[in-house]
C-alpha positions as CSV (number, residue, x, y, z in Angstrom):
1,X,5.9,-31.5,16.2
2,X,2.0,-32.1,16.8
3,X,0.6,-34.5,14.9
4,X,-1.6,-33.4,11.6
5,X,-4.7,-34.7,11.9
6,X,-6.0,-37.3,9.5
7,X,-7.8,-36.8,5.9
8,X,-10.8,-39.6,5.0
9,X,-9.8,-40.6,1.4
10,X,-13.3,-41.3,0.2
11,X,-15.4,-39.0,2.7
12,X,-18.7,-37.9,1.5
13,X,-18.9,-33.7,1.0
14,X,-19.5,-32.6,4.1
15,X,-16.8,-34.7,6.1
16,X,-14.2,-34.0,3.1
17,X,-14.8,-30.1,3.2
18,X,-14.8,-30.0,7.4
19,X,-11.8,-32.7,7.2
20,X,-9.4,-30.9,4.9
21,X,-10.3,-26.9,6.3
22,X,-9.0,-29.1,9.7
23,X,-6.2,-30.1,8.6
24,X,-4.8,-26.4,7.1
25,X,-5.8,-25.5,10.5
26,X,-3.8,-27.6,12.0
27,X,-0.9,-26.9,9.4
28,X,-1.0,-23.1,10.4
29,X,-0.5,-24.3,14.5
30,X,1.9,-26.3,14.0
31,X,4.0,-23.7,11.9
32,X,3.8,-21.7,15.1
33,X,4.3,-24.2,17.6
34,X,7.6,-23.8,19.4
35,X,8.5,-20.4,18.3
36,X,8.6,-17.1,20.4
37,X,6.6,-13.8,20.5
38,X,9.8,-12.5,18.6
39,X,10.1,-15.3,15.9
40,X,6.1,-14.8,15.3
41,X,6.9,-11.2,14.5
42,X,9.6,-12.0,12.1
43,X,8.9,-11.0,8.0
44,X,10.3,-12.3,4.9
45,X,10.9,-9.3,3.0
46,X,10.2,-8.1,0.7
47,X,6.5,-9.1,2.2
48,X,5.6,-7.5,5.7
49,X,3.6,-10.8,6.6
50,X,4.2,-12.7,9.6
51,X,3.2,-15.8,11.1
52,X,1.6,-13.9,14.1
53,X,0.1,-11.6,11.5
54,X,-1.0,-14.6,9.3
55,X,-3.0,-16.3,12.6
56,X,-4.5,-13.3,13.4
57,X,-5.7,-13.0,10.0
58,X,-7.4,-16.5,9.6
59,X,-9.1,-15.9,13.4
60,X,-10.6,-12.8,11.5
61,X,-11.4,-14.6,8.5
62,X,-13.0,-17.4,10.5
63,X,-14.8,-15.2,13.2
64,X,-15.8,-13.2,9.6
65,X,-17.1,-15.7,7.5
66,X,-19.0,-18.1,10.2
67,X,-19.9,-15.0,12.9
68,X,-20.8,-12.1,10.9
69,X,-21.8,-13.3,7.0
70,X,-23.4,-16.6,8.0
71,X,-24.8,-16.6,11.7
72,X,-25.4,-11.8,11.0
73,X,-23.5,-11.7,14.3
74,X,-21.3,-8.5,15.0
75,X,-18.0,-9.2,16.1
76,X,-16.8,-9.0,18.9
77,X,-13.1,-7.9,20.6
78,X,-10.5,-7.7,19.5
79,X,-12.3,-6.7,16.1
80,X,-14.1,-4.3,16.9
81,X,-12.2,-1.7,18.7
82,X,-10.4,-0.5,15.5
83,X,-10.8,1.8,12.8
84,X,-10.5,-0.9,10.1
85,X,-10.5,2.2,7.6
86,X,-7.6,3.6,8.2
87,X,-5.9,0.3,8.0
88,X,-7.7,-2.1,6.5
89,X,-4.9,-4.9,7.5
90,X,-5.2,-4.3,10.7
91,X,-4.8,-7.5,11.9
92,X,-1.1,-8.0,10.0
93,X,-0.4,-4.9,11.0
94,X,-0.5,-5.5,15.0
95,X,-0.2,-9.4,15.3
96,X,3.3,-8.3,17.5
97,X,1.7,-6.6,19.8
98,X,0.0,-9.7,21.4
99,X,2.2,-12.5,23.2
100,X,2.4,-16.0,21.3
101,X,-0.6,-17.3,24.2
102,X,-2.6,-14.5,22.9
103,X,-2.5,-15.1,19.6
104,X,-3.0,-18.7,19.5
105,X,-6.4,-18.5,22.1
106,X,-7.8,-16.0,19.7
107,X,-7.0,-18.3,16.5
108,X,-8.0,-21.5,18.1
109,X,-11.2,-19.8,19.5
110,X,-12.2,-18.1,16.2
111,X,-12.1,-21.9,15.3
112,X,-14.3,-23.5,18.2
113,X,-16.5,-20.9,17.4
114,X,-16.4,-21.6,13.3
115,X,-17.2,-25.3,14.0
116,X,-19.6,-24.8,16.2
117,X,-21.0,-23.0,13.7
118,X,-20.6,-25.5,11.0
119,X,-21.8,-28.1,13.3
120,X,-25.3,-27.0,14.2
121,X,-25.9,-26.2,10.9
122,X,-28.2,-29.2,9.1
123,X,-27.4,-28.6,5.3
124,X,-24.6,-27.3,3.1
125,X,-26.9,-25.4,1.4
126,X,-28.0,-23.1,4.1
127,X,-27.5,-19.4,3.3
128,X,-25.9,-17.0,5.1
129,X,-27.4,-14.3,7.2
130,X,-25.4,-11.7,4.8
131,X,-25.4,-11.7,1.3
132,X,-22.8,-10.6,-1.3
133,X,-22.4,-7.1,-2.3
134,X,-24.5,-7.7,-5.3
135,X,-27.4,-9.0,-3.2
136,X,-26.5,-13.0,-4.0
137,X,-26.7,-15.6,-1.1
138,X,-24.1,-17.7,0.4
139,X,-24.5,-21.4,1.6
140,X,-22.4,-22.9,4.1
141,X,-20.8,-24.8,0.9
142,X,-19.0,-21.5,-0.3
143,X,-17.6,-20.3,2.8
144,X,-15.9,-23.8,3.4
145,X,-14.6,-24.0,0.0
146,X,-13.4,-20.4,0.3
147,X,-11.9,-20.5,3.7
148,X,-9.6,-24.1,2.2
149,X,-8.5,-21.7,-0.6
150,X,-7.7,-18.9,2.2
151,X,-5.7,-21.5,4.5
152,X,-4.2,-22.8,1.1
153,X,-2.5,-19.9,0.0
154,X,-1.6,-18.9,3.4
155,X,-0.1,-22.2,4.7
156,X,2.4,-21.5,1.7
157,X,3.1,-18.0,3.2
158,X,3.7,-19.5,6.7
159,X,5.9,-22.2,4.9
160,X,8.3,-19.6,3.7
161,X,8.6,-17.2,6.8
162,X,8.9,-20.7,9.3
163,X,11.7,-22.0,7.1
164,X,13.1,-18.3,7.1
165,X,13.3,-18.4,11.0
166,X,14.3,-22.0,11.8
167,X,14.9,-24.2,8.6
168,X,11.6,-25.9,9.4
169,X,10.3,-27.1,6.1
170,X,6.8,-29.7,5.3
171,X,3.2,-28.9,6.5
């Protein structure tokens, strides 16, 4: 398996936020890597959530959070050619009709774009284009913090389903 890529111990805020939202990035690759379009399709009931599904999520929540809320760009294929009201998880929802390649390029370019992003911005405490629904700005701090919860929670889901398909257990 790929190598995870390594955490500074005593990093100052910005490396330690950019470092660890890496490294879950990394974790949800490599709980893909190997398997087939099928196996990326597979659920653990009684959840309908896949690994495909979950990868497709996290390139929405990246292209989301860094594209549209903090840069006020509007996204772009293969977001916006659906009618995200009638099914709101869109993205879980039709992970299995890409191939494995397809899913992974859209993942790990949601992410070249996020830290492109993240790099050309100066200060942690830049706000965001957007602002919350109750009119309250977001810095560059926020979404980082909020997108290592995201990968969090969701590297636990992949955990589950990859050990589901293969026995595969660890990050």
């Amino acid at each position: 398996m790929t190598d995870l890529p390594a955490v500074d111990r005593a990093p100052d805020e910005r490396t330690a936020l950019v470092e660890m939202l890496d490294y879950y990035r990394a974790v949800m690759l490599r709980k893909a890597e190997g398997l087939t379009d099928d196996q990326l399709a597979v659920e653990l009931p009684p959840s309908d959530l896949t690994l495909g599904g979950l990868l497709m999520h996290l390139a929405l929540v990246e292209d989301g959070w860094f594209q549209s809320t903090f840069l006020g760009v509007e996204l772009g294929e293969p977001w916006s050619g659906f009618d995200w009201e009638s099914d709101p998880d869109w993205e879980f929802h039709h992970a299995h009709e890409y191939t494995r390649d397809q899913i992974v390029a859209q993942y790990t370019g949601s992410i070249a774009r996020s830290r492109a992003v993240v790099e050309g911005t100066e200060s942690l405490d830049e706000t965001a284009a957007q602002k919350t629904r109750t009119g309250r700005d977001i810095n560059l701090r926020w979404i980082l913090v909020h997108l290592i919860e995201e990968y969090a929670r969701h590297a636990g889901h992949a955990d589950l389903i990859r050990e589901s398909i293969d026995g595969t257990k660890g990050d």
